[in-house]
N, C-alpha and C positions, 0 to 999 in steps of 0.2 A: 616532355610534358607529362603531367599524370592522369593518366587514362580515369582513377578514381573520380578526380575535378570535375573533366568533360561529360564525364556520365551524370554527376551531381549536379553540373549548370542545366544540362537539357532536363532532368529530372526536377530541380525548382522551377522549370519555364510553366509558364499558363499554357502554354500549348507548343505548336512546332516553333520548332529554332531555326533559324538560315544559319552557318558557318561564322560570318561576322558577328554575330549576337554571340555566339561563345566564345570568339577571338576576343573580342572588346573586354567581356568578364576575366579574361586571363590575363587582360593587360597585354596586348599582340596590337603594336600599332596596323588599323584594319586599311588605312588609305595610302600605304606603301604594295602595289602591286605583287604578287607572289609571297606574300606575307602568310598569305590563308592558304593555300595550297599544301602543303606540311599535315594541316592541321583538319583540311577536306579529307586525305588519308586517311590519317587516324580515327575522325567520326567515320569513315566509309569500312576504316579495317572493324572497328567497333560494331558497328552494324551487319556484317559479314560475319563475325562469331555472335553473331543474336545477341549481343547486350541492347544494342540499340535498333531503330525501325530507321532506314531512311525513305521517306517518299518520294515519290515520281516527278515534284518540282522542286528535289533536292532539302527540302529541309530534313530536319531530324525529329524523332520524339524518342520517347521508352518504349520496350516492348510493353505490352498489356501483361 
């Protein structure tokens, strides 16, 4: 997947993203169990090198 996209779906969101909110935008069928997990990673490794913020009930935003 391209880390650009993920960073641009949480970046147009009105506020925090849950994981399935940018699954569904990339077209990731969300209600196939282990589907999103791949993809919690990536927003988690994303947020780990500071592109993204993730908060304490798991959503996502941009860094400020």
């Amino acid at each position: 997947m391209d880390y650009q996209r993920m960073l641009s779906i949480v970046a147009a969101a009105a506020g925090p993203v849950m994981v399935k909110d940018v699954g569904a935008e990339l077209g990731i069928d969300i209600q196939v169990p282990g589907r999103l997990e791949p993809l919690r990673g990536k927003l988690t490794k994303l947020a780990d090198r500071g592109w993204l913020h993730k908060r304490p009930d798991g959503k996502f935003t941009v860094r400020p």
